[in-house]
C-alpha positions as CSV (number, residue, x, y, z in Angstrom):
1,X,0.0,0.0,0.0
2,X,1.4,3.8,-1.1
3,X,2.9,6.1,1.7
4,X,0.2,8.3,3.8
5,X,-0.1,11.9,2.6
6,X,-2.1,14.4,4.9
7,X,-3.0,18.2,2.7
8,X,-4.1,21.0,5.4
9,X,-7.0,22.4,3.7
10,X,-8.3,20.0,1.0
11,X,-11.3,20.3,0.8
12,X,-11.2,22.7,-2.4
13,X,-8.4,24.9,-4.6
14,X,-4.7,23.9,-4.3
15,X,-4.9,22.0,-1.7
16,X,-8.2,19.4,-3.0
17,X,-5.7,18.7,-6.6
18,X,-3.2,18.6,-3.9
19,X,-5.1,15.3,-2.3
20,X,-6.1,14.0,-5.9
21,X,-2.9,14.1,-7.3
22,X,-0.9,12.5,-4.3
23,X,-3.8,10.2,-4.5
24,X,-3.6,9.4,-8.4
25,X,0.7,8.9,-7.4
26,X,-0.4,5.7,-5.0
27,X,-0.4,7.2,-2.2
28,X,-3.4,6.7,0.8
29,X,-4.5,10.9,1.2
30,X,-6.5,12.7,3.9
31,X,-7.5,16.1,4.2
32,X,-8.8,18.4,6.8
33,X,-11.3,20.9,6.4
34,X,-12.1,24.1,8.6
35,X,-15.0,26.2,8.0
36,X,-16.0,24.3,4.1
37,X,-17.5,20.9,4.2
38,X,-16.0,18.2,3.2
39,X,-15.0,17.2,-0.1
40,X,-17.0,13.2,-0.8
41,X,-14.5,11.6,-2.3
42,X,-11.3,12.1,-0.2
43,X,-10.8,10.9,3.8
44,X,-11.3,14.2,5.6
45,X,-11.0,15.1,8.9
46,X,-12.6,18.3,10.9
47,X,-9.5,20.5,12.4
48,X,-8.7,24.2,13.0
49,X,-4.8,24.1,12.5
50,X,-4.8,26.7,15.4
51,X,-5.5,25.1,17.7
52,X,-2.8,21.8,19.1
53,X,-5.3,19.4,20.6
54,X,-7.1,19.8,16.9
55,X,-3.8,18.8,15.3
56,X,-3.3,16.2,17.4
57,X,-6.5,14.3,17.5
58,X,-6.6,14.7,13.4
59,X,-3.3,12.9,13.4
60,X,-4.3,10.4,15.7
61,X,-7.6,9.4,13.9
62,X,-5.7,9.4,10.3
63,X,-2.8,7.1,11.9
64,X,-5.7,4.8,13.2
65,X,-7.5,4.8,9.9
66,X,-5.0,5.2,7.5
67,X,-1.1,4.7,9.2
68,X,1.8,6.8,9.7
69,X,1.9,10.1,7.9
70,X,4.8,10.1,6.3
71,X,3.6,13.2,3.6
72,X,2.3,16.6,4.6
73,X,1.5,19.3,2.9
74,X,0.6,22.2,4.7
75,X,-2.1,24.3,2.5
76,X,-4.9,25.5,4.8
77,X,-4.7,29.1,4.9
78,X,-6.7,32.4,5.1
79,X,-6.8,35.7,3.6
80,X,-7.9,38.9,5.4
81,X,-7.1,41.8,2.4
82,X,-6.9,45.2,3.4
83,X,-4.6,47.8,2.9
84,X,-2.2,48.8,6.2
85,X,-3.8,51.9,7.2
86,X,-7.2,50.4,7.8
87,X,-6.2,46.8,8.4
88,X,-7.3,45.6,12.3
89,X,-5.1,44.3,14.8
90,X,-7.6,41.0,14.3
91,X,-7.3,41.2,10.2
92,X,-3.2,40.6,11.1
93,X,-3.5,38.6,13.8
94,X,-6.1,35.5,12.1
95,X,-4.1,35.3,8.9
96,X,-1.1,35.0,11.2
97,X,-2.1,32.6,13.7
98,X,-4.0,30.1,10.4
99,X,-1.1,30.4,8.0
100,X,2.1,31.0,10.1
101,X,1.2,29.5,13.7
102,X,-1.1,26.8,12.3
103,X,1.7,25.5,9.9
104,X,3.9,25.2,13.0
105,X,1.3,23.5,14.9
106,X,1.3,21.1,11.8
107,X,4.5,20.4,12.0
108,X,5.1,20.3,15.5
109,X,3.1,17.7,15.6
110,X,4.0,16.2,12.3
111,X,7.3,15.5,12.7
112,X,8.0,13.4,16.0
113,X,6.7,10.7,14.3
114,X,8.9,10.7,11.3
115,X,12.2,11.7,13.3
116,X,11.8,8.4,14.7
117,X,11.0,6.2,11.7
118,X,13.8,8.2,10.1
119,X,12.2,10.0,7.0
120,X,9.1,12.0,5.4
121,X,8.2,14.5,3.6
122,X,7.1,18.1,4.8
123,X,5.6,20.8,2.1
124,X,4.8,24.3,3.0
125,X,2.5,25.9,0.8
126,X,3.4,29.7,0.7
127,X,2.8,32.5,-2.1
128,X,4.7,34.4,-4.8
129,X,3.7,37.1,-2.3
130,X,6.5,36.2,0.0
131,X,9.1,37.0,-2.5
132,X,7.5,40.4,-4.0
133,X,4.4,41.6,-1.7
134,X,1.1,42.1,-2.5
135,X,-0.9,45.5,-2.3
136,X,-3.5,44.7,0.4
137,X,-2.3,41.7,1.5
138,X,0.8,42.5,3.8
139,X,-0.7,40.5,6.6
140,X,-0.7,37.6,3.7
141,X,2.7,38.1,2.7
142,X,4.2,38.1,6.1
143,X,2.7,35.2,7.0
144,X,3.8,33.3,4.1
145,X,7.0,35.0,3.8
146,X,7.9,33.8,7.9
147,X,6.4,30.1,6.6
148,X,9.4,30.2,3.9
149,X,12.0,31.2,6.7
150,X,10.3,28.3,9.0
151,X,10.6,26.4,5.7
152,X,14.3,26.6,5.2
153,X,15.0,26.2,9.5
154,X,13.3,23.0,9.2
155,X,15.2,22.1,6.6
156,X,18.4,22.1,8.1
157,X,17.1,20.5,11.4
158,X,15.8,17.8,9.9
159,X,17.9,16.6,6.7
160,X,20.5,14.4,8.7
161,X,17.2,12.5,9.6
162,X,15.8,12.0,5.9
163,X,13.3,14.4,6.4
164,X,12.8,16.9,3.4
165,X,11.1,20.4,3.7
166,X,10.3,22.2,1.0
167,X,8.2,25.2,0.1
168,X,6.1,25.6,-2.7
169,X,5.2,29.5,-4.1
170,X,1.8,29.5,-6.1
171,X,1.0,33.1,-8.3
172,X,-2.0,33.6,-9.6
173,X,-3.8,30.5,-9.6
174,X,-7.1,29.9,-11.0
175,X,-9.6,29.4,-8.1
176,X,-13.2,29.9,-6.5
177,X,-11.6,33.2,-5.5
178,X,-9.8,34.3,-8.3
179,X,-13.1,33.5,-10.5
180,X,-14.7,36.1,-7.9
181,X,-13.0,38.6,-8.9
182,X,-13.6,41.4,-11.0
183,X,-12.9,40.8,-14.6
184,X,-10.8,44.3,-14.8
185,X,-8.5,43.0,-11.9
186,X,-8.2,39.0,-13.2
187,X,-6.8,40.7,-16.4
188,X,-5.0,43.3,-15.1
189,X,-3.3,40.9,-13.2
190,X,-2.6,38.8,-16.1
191,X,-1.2,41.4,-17.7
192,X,1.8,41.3,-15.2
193,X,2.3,37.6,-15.6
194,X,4.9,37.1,-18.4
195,X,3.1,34.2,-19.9
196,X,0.0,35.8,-19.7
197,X,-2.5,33.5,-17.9
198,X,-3.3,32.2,-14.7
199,X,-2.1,29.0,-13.3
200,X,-4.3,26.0,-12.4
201,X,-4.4,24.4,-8.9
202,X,-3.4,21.0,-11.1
203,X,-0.6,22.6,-12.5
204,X,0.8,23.3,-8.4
205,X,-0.4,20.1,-7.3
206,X,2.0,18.3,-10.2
207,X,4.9,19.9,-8.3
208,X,3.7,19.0,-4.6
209,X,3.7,15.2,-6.0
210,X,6.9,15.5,-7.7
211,X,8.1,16.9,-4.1
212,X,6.4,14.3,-2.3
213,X,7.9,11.3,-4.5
214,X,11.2,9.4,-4.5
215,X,12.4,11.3,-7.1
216,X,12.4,14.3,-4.8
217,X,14.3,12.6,-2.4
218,X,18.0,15.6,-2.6
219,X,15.8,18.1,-2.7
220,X,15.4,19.8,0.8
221,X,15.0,23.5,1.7
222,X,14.2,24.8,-2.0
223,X,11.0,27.4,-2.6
224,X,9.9,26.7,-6.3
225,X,7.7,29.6,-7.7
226,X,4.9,28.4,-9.6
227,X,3.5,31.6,-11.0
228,X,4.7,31.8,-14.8
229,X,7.4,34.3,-14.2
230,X,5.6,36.8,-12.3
231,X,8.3,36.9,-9.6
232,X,11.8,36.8,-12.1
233,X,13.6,39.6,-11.7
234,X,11.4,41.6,-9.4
């Protein structure tokens, strides 16, 4: 039976291809889900990534159900847009504590289990607007841009163990809430892309496999933009 893969927030997006396409590689895939139901067709488990004794009791059902997790991929995340001089002290502080603190938790709790069977796979989902900013979304970037610094600290922790952590850095990707969005801003925005178009969450979720696979297996502490040359030379 394929490794155990577990995708923080997949129950839609990035992170639901995520699940499919670990799942179409062999592997046995759960997801958790927060505030979205969840998705029928994949083994999903009810957690707020905030919060440790959520973690922990996820982790502990999937290893009951499914084995050890040996594959995360840590996706679930949160956006809170406003610009700096009207964003709240709360705006900062949720994206924060989902998408920096709740990666953490994650992997806190993630990674006992593979330090002692010696290997696994860790994959941090973060955003082209770690590397470059985003107008609006400076809580956003801050948070992913400390997940790319927890990333890399990881990463050096954790090689001599077999343990890989890598971090993956999606642009514009085509999603619920990119389709949301004003026509005028989708193609002003790719207008800035060099090849023109938005991504596709199957298009990230290809490289989260390849990262997740054998063939993966030298790669440790790398952040691969996925975002059709939006961030070269910025």
């Amino acid at each position: 039976m394929g490794k155990v893969a577990l995708v923080t927030g997949g129950n839609r997006g990035i992170g639901l291809a995520t699940a499919r396409a670990l799942r179409t590689a062999g592997m046995r895939v759960a997801v958790t889900h927060h505030s979205s139901e969840a998705p029928p067709d994949v083994f999903a488990v009810r957690c707020d990534v905030r919060d440790a004794e959520q973690v922990d009791a996820a982790f502990t059902r999937i290893e009951h159900e499914l084995g050890p997790v040996e594959i995360v991929v840590a996706n679930a995340g949160i956006t809170r847009d406003r610009l700096v001089a009207t964003m709240t002290a709360t705006d900062f502080d949720e994206v924060l504590s989902t998408n920096l603190a709740g990666t953490f938790q994650v992997a806190r709790r993630a990674i006992r289990p593979m330090l002692r069977r010696r290997g696994g796979r860790f994959i941090a989902v973060a955003s082209a607007s770690a590397l470059i900013g985003s107008r609006g979304q400076a809580n956003y970037a801050a948070a992913k841009a400390g997940m790319v610094g927890f990333a890399k600290s990881m990463a050096l922790e954790l090689s001599s163990r077999n343990i890989t952590v890598n971090v993956v850095a999606p642009g514009w990707i085509t999603t619920d809430m990119t389709n949301a969005l004003p026509d005028t801003v989708r193609s002003a925005a790719a207008s800035r892309i060099p090849m023109g178009r938005f991504g596709t969450a199957d298009e990230v979720a290809e490289v989260i496999a390849f990262l997740a696979g054998e063939g993966a297996g030298y790669i440790t502490g790398a952040v691969l933009p996925i975002d059709g040359g939006l961030t070269v030379e910025r």
